[in-house]
VMD Tcl script that draws the C-alpha trace (Angstrom):
set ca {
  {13.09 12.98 -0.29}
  {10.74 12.37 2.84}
  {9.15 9.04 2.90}
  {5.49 8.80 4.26}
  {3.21 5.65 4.70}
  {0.42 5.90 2.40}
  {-1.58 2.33 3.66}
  {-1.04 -0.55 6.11}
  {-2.35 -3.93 4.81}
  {-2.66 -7.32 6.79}
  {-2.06 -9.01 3.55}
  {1.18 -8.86 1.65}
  {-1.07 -9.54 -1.71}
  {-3.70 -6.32 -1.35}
  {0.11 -4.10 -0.67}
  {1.27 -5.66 -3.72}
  {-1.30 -5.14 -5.74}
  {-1.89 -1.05 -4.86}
  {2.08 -0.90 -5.09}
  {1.65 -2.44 -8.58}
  {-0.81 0.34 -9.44}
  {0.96 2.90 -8.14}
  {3.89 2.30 -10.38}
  {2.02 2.06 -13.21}
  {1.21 5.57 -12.65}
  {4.92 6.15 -11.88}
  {4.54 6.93 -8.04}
  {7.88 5.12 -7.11}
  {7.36 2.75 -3.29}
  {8.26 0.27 -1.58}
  {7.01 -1.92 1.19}
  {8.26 -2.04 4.30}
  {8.22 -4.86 6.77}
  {7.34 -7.06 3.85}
  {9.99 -9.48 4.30}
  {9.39 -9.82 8.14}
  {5.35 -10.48 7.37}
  {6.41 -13.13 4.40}
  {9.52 -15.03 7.29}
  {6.37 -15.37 9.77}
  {2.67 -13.45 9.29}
  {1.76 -13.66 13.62}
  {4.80 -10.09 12.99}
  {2.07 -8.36 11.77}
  {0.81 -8.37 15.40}
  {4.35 -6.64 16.62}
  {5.17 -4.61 13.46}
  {1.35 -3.29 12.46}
  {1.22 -4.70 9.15}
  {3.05 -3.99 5.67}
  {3.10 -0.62 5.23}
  {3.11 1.10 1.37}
  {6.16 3.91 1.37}
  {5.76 6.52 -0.81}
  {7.23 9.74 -2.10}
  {5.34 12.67 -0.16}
  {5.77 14.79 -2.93}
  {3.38 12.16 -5.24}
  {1.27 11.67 -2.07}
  {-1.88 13.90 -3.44}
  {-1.72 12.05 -6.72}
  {-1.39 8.72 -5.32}
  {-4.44 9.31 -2.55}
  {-6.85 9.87 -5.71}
  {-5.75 6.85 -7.51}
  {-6.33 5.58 -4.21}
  {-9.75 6.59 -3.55}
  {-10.61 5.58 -7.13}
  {-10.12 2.65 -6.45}
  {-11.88 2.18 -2.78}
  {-15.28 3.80 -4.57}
  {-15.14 1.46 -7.28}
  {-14.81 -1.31 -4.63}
  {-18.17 0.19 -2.57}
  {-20.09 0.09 -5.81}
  {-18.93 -3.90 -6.20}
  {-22.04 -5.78 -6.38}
  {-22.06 -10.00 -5.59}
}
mol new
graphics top color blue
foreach p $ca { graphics top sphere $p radius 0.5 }
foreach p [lrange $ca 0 end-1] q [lrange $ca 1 end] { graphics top cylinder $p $q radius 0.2 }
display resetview
């Protein structure tokens, strides 16, 4: 199983809530540096942010739930 990095997030709530998705849909991951951001968030600095592991065998599922979800946040309206 080869691991890839599907996003990096600044916040550790936005990589929780795409990791949440993505298990819904049964794409196992896991995020990494997550516990480092939550000890002290100036790490994200050093470390580049939390990144979301995933399987790179589910990667072309998980980048269309993944640009689902990015167009449905361009066509947000206030």
């Amino acid at each position: 199983m080869e691991l890839i990095t599907l996003k990096t997030f600044n916040s550790i709530i936005e990589a929780h809530v795409l990791k949440s998705k993505l298990e819904s849909e049964d794409i196992h991951c896991f995020l990494k540096d997550e516990t480092m951001m939550g000890i002290n968030p100036l790490f994200n600095i050093s470390l580049g942010g939390v990144k979301l592991m995933i399987n790179k065998e589910d990667s072309e599922k998980a980048l269309e739930i993944l640009k689902q979800i990015e167009s449905s946040e361009d066509n947000y309206v206030d």
